[in-house]
PDB file of N, CA, C and O in Angstrom:
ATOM      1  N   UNK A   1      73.692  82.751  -6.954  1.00  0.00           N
ATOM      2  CA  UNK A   1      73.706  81.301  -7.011  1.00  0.00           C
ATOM      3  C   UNK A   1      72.387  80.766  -7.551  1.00  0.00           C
ATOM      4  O   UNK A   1      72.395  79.906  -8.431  1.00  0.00           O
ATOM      5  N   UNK A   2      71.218  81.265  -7.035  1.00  0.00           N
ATOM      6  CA  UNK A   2      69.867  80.705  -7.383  1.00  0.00           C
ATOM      7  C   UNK A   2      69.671  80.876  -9.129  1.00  0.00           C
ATOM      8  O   UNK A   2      69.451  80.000  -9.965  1.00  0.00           O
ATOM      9  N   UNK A   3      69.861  82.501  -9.316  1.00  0.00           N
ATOM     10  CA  UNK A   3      69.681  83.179 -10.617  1.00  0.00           C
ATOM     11  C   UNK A   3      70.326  82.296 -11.531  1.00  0.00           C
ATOM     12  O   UNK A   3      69.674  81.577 -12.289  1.00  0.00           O
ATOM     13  N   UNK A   4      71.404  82.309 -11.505  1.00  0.00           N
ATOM     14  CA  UNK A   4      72.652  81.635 -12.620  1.00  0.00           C
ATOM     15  C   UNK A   4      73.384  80.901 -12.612  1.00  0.00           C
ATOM     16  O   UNK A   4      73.600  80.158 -13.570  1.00  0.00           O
ATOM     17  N   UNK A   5      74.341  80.858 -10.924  1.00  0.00           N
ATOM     18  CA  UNK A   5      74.750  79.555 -11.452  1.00  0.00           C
ATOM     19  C   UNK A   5      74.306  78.160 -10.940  1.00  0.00           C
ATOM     20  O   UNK A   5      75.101  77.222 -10.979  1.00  0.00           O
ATOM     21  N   UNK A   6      73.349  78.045 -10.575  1.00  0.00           N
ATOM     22  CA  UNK A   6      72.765  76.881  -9.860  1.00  0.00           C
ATOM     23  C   UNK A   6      72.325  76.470 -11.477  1.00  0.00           C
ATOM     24  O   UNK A   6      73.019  75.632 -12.052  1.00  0.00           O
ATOM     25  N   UNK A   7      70.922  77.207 -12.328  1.00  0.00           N
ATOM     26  CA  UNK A   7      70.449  76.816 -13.153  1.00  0.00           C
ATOM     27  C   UNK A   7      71.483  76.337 -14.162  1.00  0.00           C
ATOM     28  O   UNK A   7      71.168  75.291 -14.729  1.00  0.00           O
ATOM     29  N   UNK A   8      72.854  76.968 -14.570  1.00  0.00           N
ATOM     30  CA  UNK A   8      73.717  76.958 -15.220  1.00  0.00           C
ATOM     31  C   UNK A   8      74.176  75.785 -14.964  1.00  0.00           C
ATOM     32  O   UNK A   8      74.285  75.134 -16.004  1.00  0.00           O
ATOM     33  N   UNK A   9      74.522  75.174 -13.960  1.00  0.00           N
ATOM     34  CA  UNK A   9      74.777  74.108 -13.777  1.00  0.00           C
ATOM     35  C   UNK A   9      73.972  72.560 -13.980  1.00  0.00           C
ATOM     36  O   UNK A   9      74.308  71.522 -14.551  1.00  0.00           O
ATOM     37  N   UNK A  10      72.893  72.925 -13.302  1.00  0.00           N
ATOM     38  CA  UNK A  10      71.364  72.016 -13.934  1.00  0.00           C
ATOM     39  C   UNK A  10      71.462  71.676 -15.852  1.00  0.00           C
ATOM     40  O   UNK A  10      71.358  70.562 -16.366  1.00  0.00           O
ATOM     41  N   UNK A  11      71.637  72.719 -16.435  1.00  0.00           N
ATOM     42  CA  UNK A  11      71.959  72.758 -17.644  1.00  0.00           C
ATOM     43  C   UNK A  11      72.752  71.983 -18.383  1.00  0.00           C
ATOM     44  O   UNK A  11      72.438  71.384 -19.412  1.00  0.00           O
ATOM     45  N   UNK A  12      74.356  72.013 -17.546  1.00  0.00           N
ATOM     46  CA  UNK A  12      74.849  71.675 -17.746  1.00  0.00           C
ATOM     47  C   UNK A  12      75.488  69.886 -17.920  1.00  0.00           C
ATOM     48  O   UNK A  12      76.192  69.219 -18.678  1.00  0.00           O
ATOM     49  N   UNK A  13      74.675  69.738 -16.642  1.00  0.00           N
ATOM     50  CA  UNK A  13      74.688  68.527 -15.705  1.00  0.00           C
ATOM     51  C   UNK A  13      75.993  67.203 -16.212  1.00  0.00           C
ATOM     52  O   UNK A  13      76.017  66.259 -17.001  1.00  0.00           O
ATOM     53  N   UNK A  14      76.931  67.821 -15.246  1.00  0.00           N
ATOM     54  CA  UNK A  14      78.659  67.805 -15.013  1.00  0.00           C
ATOM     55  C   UNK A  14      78.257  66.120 -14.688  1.00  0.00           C
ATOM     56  O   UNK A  14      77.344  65.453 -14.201  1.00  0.00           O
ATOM     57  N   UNK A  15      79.484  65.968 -15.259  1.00  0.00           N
ATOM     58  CA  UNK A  15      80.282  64.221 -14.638  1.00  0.00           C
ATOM     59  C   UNK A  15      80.509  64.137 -13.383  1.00  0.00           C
ATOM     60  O   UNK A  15      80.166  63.159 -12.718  1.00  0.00           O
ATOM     61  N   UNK A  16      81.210  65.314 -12.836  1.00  0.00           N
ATOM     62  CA  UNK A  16      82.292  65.800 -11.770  1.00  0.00           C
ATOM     63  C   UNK A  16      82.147  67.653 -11.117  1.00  0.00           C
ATOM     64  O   UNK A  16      82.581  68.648 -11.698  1.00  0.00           O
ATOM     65  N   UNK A  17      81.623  67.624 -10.166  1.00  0.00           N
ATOM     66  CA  UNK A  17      82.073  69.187  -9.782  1.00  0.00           C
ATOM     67  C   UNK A  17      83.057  69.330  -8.751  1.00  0.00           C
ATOM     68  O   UNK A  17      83.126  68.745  -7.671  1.00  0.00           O
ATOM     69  N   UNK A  18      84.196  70.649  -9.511  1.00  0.00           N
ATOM     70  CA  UNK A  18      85.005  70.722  -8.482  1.00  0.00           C
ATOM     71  C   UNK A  18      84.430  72.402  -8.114  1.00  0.00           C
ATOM     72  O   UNK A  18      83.875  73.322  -8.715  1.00  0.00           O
ATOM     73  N   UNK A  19      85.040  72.063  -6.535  1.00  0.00           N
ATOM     74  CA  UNK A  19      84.674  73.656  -6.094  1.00  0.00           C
ATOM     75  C   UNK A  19      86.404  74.135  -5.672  1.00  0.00           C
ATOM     76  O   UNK A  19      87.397  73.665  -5.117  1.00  0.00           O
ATOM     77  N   UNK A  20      85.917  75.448  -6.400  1.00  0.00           N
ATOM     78  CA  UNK A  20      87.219  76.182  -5.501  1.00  0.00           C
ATOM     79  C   UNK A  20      87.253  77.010  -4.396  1.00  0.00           C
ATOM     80  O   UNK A  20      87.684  78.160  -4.484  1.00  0.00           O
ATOM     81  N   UNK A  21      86.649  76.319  -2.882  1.00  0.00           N
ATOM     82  CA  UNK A  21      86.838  76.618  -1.685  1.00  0.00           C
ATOM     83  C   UNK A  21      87.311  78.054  -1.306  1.00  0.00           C
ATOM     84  O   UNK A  21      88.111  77.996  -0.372  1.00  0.00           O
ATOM     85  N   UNK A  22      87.143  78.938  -1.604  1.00  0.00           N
ATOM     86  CA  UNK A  22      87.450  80.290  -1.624  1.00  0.00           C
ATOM     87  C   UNK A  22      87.002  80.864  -0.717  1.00  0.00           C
ATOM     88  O   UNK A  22      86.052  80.146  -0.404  1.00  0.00           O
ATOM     89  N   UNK A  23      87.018  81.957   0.176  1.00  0.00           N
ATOM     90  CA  UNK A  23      86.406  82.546   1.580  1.00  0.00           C
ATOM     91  C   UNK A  23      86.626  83.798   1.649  1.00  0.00           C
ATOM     92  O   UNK A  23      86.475  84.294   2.766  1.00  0.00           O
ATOM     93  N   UNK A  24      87.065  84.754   0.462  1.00  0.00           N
ATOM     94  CA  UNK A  24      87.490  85.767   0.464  1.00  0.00           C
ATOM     95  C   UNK A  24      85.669  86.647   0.234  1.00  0.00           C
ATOM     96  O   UNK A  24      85.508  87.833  -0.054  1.00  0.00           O
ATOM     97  N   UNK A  25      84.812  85.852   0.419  1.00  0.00           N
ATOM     98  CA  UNK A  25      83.449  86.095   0.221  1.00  0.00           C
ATOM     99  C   UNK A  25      82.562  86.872   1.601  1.00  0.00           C
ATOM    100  O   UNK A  25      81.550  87.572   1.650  1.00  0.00           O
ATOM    101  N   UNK A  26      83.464  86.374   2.579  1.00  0.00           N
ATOM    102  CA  UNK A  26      83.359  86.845   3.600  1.00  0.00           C
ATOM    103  C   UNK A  26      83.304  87.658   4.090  1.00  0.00           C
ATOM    104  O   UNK A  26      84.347  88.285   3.904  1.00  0.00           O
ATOM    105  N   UNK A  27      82.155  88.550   5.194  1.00  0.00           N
ATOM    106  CA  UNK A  27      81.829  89.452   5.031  1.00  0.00           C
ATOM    107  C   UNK A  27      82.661  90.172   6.195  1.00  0.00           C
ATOM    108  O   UNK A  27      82.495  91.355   6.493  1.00  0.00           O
ATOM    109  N   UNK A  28      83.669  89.231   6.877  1.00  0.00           N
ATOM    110  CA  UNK A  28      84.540  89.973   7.780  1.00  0.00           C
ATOM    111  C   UNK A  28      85.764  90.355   6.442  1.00  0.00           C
ATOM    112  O   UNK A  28      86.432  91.377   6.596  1.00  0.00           O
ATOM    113  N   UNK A  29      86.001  89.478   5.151  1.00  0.00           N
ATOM    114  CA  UNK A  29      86.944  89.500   4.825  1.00  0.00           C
ATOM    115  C   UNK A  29      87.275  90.950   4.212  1.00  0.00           C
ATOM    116  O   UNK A  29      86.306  91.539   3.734  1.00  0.00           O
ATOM    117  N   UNK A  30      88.525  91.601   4.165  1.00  0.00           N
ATOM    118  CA  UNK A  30      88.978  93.291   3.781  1.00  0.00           C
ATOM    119  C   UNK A  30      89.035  93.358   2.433  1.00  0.00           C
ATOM    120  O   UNK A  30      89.133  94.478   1.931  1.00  0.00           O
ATOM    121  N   UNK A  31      88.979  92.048   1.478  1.00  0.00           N
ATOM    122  CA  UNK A  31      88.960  93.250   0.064  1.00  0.00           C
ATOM    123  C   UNK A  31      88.028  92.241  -0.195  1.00  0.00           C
ATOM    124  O   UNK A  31      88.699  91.258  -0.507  1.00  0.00           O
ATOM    125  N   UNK A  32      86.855  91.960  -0.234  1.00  0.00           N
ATOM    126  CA  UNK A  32      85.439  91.709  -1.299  1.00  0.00           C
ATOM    127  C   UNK A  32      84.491  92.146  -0.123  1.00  0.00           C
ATOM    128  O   UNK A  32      84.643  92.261   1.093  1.00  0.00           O
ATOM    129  N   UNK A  33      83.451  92.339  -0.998  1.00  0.00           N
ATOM    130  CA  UNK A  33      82.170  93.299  -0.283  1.00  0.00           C
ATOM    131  C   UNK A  33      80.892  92.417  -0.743  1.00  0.00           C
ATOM    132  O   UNK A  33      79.991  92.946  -1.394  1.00  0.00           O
ATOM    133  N   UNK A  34      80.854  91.154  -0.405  1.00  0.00           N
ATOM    134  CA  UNK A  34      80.331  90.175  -1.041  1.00  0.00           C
ATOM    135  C   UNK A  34      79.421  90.131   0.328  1.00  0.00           C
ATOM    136  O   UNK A  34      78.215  90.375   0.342  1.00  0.00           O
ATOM    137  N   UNK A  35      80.206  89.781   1.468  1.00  0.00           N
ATOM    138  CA  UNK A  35      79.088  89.731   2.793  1.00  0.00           C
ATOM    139  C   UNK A  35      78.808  88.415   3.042  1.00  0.00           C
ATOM    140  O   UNK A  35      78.171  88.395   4.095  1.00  0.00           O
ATOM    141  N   UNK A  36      78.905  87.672   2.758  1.00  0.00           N
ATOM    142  CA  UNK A  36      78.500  86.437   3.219  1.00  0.00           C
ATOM    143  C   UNK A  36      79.162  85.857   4.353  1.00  0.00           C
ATOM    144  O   UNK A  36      80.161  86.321   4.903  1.00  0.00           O
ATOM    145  N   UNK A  37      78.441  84.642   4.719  1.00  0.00           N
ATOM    146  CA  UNK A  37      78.675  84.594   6.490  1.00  0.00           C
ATOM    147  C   UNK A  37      78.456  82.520   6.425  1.00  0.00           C
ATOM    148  O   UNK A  37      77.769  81.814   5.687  1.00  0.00           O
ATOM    149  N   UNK A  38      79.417  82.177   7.579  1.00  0.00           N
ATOM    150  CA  UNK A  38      79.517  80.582   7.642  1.00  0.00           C
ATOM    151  C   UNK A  38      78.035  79.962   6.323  1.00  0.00           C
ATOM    152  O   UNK A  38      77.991  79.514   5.178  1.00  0.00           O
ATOM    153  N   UNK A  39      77.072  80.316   7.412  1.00  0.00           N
ATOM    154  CA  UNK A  39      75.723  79.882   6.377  1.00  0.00           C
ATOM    155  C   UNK A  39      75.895  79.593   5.106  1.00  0.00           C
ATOM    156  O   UNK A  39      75.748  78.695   4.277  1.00  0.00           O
ATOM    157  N   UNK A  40      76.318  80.847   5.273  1.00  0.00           N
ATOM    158  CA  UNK A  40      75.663  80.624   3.653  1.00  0.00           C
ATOM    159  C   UNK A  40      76.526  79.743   2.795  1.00  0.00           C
ATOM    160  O   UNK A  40      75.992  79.020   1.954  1.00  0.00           O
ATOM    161  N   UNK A  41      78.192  79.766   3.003  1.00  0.00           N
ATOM    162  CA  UNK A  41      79.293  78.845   2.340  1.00  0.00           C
ATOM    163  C   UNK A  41      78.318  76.980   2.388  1.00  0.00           C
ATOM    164  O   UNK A  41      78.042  76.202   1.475  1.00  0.00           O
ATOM    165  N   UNK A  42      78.130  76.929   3.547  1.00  0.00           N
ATOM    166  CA  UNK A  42      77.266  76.011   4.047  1.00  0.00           C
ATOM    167  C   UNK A  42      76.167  75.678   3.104  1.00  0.00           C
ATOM    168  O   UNK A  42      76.262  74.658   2.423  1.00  0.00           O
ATOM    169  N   UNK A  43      75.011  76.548   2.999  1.00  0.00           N
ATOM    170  CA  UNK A  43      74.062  76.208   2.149  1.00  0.00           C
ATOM    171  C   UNK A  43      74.774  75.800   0.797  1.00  0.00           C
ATOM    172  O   UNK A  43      74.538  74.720   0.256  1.00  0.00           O
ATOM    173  N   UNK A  44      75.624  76.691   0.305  1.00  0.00           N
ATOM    174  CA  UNK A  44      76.271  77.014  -1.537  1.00  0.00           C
ATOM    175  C   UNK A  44      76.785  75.305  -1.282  1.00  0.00           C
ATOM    176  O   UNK A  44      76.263  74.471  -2.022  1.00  0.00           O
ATOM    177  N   UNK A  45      77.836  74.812  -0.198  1.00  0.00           N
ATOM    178  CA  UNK A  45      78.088  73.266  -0.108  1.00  0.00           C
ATOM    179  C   UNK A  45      76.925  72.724  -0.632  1.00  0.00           C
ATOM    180  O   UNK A  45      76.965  72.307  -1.790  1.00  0.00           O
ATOM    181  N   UNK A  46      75.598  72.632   0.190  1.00  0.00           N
ATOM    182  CA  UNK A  46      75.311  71.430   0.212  1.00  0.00           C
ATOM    183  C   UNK A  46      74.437  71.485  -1.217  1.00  0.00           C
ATOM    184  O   UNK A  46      74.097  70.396  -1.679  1.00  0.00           O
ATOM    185  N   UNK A  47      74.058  72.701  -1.939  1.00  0.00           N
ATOM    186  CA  UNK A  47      73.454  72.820  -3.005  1.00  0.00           C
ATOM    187  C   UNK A  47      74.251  71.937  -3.895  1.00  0.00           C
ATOM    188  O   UNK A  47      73.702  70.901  -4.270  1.00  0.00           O
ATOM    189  N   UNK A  48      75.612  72.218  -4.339  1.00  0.00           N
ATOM    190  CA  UNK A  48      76.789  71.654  -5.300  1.00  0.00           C
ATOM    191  C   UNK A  48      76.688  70.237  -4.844  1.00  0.00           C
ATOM    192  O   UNK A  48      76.576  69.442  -5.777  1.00  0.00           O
ATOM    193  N   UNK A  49      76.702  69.601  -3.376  1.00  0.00           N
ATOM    194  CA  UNK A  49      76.578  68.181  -2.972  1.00  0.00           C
ATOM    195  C   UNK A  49      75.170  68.041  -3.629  1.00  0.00           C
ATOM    196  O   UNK A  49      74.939  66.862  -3.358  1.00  0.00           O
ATOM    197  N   UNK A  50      74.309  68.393  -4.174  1.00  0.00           N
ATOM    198  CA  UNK A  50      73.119  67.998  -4.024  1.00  0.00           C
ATOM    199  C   UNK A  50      73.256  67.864  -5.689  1.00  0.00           C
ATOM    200  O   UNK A  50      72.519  67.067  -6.269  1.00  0.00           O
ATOM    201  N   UNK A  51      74.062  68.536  -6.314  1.00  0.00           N
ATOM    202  CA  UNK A  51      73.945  68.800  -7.875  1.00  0.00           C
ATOM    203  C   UNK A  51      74.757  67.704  -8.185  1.00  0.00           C
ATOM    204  O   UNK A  51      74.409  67.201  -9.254  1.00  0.00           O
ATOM    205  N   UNK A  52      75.781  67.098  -7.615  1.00  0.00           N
ATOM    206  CA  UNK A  52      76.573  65.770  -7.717  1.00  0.00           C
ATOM    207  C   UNK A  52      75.962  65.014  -7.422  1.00  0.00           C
ATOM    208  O   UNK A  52      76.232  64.028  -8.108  1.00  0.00           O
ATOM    209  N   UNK A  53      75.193  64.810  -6.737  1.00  0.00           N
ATOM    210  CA  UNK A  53      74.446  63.483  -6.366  1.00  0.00           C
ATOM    211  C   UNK A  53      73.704  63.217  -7.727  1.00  0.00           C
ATOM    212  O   UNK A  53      73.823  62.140  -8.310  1.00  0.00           O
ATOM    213  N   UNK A  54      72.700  64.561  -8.351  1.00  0.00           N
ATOM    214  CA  UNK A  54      71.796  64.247  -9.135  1.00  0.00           C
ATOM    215  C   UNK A  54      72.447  63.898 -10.576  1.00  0.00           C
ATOM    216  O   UNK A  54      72.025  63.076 -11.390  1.00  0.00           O
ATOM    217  N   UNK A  55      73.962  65.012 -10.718  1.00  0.00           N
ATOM    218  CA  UNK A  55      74.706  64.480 -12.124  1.00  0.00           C
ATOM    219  C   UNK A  55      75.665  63.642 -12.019  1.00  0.00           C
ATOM    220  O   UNK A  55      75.927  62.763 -12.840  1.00  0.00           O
ATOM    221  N   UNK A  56      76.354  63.910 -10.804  1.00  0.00           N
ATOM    222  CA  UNK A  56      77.678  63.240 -11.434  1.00  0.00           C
ATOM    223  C   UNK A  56      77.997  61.890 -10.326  1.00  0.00           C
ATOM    224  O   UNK A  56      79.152  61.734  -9.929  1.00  0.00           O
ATOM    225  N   UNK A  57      77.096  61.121  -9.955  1.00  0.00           N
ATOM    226  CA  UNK A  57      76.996  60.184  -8.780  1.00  0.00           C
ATOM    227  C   UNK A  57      77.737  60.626  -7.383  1.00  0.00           C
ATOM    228  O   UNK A  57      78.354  60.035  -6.497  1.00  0.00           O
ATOM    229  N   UNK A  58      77.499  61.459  -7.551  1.00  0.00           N
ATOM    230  CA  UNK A  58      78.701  61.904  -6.567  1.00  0.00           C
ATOM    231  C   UNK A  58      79.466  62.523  -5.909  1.00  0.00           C
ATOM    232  O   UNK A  58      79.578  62.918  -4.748  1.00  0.00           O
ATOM    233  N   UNK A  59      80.223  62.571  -7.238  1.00  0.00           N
ATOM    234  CA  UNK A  59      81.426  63.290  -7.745  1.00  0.00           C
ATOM    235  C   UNK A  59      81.960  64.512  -7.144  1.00  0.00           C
ATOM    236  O   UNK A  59      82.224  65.363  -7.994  1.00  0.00           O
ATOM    237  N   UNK A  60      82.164  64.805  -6.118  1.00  0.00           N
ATOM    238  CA  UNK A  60      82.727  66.252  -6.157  1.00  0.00           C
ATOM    239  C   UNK A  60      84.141  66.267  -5.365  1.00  0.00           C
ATOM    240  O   UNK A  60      84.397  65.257  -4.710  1.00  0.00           O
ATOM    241  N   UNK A  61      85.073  67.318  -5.369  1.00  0.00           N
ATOM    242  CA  UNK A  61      86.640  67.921  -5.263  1.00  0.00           C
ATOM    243  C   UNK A  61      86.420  69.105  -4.634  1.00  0.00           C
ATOM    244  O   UNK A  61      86.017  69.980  -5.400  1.00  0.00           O
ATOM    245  N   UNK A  62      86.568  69.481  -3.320  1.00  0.00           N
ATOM    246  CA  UNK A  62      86.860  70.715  -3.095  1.00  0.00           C
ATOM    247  C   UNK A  62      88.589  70.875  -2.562  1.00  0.00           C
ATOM    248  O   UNK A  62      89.381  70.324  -1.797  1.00  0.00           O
ATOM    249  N   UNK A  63      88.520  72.129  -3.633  1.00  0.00           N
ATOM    250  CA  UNK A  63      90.000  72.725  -3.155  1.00  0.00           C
ATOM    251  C   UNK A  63      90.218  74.218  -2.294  1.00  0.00           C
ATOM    252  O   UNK A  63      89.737  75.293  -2.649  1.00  0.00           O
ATOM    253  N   UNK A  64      90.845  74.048  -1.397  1.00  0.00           N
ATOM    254  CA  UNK A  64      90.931  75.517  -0.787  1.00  0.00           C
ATOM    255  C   UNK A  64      91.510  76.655  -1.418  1.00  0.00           C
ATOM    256  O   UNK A  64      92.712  76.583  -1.670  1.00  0.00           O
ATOM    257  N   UNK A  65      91.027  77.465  -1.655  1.00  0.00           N
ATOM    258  CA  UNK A  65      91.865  78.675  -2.378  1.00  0.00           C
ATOM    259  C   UNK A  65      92.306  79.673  -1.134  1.00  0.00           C
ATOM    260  O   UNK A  65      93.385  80.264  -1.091  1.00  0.00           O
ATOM    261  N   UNK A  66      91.432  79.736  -0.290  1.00  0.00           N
ATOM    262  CA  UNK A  66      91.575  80.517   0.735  1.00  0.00           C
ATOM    263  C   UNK A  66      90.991  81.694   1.094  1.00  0.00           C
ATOM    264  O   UNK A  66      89.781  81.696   0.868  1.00  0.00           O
ATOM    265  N   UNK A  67      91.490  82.855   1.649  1.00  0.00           N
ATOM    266  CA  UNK A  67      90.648  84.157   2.196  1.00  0.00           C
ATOM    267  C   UNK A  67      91.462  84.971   2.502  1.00  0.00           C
ATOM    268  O   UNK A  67      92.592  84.784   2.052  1.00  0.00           O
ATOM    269  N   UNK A  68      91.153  86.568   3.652  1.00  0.00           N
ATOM    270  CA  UNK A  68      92.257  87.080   3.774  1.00  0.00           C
ATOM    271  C   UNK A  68      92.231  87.541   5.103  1.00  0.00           C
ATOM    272  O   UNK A  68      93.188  88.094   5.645  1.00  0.00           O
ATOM    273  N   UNK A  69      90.818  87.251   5.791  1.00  0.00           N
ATOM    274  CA  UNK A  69      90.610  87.293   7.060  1.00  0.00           C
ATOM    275  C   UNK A  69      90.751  86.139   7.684  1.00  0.00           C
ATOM    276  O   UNK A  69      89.668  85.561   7.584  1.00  0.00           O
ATOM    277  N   UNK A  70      91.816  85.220   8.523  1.00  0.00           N
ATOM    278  CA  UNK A  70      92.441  84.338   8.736  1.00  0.00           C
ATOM    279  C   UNK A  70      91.251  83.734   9.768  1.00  0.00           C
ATOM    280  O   UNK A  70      91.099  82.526   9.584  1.00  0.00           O
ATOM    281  N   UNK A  71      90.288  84.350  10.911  1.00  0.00           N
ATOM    282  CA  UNK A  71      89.507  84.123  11.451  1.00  0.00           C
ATOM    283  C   UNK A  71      88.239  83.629  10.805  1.00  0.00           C
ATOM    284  O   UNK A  71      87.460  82.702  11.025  1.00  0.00           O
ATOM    285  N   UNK A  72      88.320  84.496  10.018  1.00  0.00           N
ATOM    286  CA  UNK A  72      86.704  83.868   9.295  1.00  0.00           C
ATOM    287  C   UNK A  72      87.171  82.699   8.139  1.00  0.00           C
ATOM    288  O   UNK A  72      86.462  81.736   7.849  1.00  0.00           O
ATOM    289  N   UNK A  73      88.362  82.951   7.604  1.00  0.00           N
ATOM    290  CA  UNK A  73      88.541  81.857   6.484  1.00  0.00           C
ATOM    291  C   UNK A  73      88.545  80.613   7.311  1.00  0.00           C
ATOM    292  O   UNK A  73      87.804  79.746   6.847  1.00  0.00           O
ATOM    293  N   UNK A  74      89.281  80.229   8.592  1.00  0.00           N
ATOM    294  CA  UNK A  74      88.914  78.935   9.525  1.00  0.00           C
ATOM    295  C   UNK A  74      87.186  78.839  10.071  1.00  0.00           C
ATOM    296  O   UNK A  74      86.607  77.760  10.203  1.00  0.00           O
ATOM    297  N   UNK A  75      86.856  79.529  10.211  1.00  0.00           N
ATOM    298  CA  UNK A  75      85.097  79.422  10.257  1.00  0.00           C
ATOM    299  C   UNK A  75      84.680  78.926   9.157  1.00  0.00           C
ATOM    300  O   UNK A  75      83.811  78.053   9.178  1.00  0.00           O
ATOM    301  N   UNK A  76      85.071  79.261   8.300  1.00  0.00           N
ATOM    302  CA  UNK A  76      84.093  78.992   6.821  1.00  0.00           C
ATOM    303  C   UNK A  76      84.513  77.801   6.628  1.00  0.00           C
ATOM    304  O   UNK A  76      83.708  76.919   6.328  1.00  0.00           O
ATOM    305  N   UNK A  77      85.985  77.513   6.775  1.00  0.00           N
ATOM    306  CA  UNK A  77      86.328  76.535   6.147  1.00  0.00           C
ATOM    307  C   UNK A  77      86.144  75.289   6.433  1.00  0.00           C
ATOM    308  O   UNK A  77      86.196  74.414   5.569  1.00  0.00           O
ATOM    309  N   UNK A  78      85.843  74.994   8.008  1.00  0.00           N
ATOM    310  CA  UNK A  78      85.386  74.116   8.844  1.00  0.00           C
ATOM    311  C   UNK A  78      83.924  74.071   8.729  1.00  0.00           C
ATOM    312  O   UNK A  78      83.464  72.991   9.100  1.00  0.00           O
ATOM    313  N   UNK A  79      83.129  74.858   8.356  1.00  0.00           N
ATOM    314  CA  UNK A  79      81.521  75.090   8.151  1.00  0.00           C
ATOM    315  C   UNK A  79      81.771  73.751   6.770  1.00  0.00           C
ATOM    316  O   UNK A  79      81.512  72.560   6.595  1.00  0.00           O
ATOM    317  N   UNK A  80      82.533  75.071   5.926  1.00  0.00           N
ATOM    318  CA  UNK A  80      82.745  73.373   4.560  1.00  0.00           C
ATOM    319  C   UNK A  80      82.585  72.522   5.008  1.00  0.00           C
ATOM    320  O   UNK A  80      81.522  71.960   5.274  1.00  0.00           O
ATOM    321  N   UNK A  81      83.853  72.171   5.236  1.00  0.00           N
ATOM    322  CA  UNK A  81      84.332  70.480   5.601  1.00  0.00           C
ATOM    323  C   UNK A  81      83.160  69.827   6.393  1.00  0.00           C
ATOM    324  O   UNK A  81      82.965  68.637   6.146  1.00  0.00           O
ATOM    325  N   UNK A  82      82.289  70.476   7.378  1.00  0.00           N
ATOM    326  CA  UNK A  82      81.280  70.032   8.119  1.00  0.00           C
ATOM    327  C   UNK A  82      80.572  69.297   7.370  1.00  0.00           C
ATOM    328  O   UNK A  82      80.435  68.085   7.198  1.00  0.00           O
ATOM    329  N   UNK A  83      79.930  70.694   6.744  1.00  0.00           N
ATOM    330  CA  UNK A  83      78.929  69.902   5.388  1.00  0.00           C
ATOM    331  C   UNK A  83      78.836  68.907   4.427  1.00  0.00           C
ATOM    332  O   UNK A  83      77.946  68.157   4.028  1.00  0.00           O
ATOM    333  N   UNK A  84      80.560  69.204   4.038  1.00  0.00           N
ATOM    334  CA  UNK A  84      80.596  68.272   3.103  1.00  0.00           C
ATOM    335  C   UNK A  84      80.704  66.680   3.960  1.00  0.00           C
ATOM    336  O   UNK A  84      80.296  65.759   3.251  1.00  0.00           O
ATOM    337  N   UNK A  85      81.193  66.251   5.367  1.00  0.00           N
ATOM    338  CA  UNK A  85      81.231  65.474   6.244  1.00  0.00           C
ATOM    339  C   UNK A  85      80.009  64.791   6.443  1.00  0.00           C
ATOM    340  O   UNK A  85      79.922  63.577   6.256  1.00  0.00           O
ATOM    341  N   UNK A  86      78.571  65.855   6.998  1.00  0.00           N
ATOM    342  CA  UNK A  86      77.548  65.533   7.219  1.00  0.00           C
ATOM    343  C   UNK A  86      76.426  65.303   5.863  1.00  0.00           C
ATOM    344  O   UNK A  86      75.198  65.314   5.943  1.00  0.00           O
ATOM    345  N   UNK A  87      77.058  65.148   4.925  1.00  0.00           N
ATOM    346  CA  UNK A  87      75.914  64.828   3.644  1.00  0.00           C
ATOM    347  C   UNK A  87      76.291  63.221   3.517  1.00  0.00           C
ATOM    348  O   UNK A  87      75.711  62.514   2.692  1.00  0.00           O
TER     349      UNK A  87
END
């Protein structure tokens, strides 16, 4: 996120970001080996809230794609919604 696509995005600097809410990132989840944990979905939120504010007034869409660990995809997904709630 820091390396590429944060800057990639800075670069870019969008009207509109949509996210595709995905949780299969998860490090309980059985097929990606990605590891990540509530936090961090959390931080990656509020970075993208923070990249709308600066490009696109705003602007952002999150859609759920989902996960495959049903426990952690409701953790994460409520971590989202938190974030995106509390900005």
């Amino acid at each position: 996120m820091t390396e590429r696509v944060l800057p990639e995005l800075e670069a870019f600097q969008p009207d509109l970001i949509l996210i595709s809410a995905g949780f299969d990132a998860h490090r309980d989840d059985p097929l990606a080996e990605i590891a990540l944990e509530e936090a961090d979905f959390v931080w990656i939120t509020r970075k993208l809230m923070d990249a709308a504010d600066r490009h696109a007034e705003g602007r952002l869409v999150s859609l759920l794609e989902g996960g495959y660990d049903l426990t952690a995809l409701a953790r994460s997904s409520a971590a989202h919604v938190r974030a995106l709630m509390d900005h």
